[in-house]
PLY file of the C-alpha trace (Angstrom):
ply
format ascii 1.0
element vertex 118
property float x
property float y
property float z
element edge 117
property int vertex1
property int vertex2
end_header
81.27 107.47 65.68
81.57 108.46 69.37
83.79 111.27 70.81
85.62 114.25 69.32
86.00 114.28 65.82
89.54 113.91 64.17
91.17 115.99 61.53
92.64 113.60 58.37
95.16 115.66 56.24
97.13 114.26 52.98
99.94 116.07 51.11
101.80 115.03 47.74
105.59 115.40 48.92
108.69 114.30 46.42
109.21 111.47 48.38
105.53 109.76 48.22
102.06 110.60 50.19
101.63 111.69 53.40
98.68 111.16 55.54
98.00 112.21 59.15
95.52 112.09 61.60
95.39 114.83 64.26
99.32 115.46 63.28
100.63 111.67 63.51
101.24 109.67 60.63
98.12 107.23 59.51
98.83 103.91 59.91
98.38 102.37 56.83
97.40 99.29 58.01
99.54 96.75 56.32
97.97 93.95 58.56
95.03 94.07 56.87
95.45 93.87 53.62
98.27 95.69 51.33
96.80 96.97 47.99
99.68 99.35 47.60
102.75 100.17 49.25
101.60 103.80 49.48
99.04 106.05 49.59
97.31 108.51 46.44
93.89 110.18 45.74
92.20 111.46 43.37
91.53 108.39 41.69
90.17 104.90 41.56
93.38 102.29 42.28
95.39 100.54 44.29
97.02 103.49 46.31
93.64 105.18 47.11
92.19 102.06 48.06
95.11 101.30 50.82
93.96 105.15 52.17
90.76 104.19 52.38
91.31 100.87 54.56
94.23 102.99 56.21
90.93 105.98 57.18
88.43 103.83 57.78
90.23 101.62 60.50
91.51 104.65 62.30
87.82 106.34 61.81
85.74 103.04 63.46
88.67 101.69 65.38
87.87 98.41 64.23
89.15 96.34 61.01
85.96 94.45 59.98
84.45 98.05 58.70
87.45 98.92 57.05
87.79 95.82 54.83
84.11 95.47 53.84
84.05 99.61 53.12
87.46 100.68 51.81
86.23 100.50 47.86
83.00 102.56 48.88
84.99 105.21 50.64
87.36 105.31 47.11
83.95 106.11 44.97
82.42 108.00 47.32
85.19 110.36 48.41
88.98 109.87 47.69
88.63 109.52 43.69
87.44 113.33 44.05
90.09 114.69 46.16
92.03 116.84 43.72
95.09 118.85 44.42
98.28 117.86 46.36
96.77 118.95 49.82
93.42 117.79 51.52
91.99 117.78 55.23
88.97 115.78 56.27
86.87 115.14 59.44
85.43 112.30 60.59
82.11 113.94 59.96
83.20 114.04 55.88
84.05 110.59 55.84
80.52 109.75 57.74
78.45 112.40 55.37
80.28 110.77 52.02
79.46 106.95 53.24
75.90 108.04 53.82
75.45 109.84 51.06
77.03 107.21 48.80
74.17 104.80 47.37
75.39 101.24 46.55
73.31 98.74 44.56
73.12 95.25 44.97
74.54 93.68 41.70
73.09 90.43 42.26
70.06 89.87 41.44
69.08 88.15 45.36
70.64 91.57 46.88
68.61 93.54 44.46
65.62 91.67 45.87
66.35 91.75 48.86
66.84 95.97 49.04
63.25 96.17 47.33
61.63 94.45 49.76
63.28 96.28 52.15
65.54 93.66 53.91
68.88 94.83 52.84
0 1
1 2
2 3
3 4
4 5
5 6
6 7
7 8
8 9
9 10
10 11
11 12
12 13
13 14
14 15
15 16
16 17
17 18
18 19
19 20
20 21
21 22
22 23
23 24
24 25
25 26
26 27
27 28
28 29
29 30
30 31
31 32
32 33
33 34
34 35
35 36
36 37
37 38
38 39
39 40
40 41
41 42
42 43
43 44
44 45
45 46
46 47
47 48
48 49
49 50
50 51
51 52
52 53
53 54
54 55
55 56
56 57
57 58
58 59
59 60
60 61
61 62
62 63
63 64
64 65
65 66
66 67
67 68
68 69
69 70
70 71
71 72
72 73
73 74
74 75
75 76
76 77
77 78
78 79
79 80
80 81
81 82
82 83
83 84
84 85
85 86
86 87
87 88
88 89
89 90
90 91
91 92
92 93
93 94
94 95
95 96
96 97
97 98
98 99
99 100
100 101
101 102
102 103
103 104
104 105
105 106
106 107
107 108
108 109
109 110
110 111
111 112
112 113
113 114
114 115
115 116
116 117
């Protein structure tokens, strides 16, 4: 990530989720794939899942990262936001990817990682 960092912010309202990055709406990204027609946290589903595609492609300003890492950011992150308010940086969504370990479930990807290729 390159450049100032930008401040993500969700709130529960009676009319649905709202998400914003540096006070705009998120885009939720539609284009890309719909898993839900709206966002949620705090769990592992369809809703956080479209929040995570909807962060990630504003966060890397690309779409390839944001479709292969969407259900990492959901287990690393957005299944743990709790509450009906949240704010994030760019730098949380970097430290919770990083800090997120996945493993290979195949058996060629778990070779693969031990001999240190993957």
């Amino acid at each position: 990530m390159t450049g100032p960092t930008k401040l993500y912010q969700g709130r529960r309202t009676p009319d649905g989720c709202e998400v914003t990055v540096d006070g705009r709406p998120l885009n939720p990204r539609l284009d890309l794939h719909q898993y839900a027609a709206g966002f949620e946290w705090g769990y592992d589903g369809t809703g956080p899942r479209q929040l995570a595609l909807a962060l990630l492609a504003e966060h890397h300003g690309k779409d390839e990262p944001a479709l292969a890492g969407s259900a990492t950011l959901v287990r690393a992150l957005l299944e743990t936001l709790e509450g009906e308010t949240w704010s994030l940086t760019g730098e949380d969504i970097e430290r919770a990817l990083a800090g997120y370990l996945q493993v290979p479930t195949d058996l060629a990807g778990l070779l693969a990682r031990i001999r240190g290729e993957g």
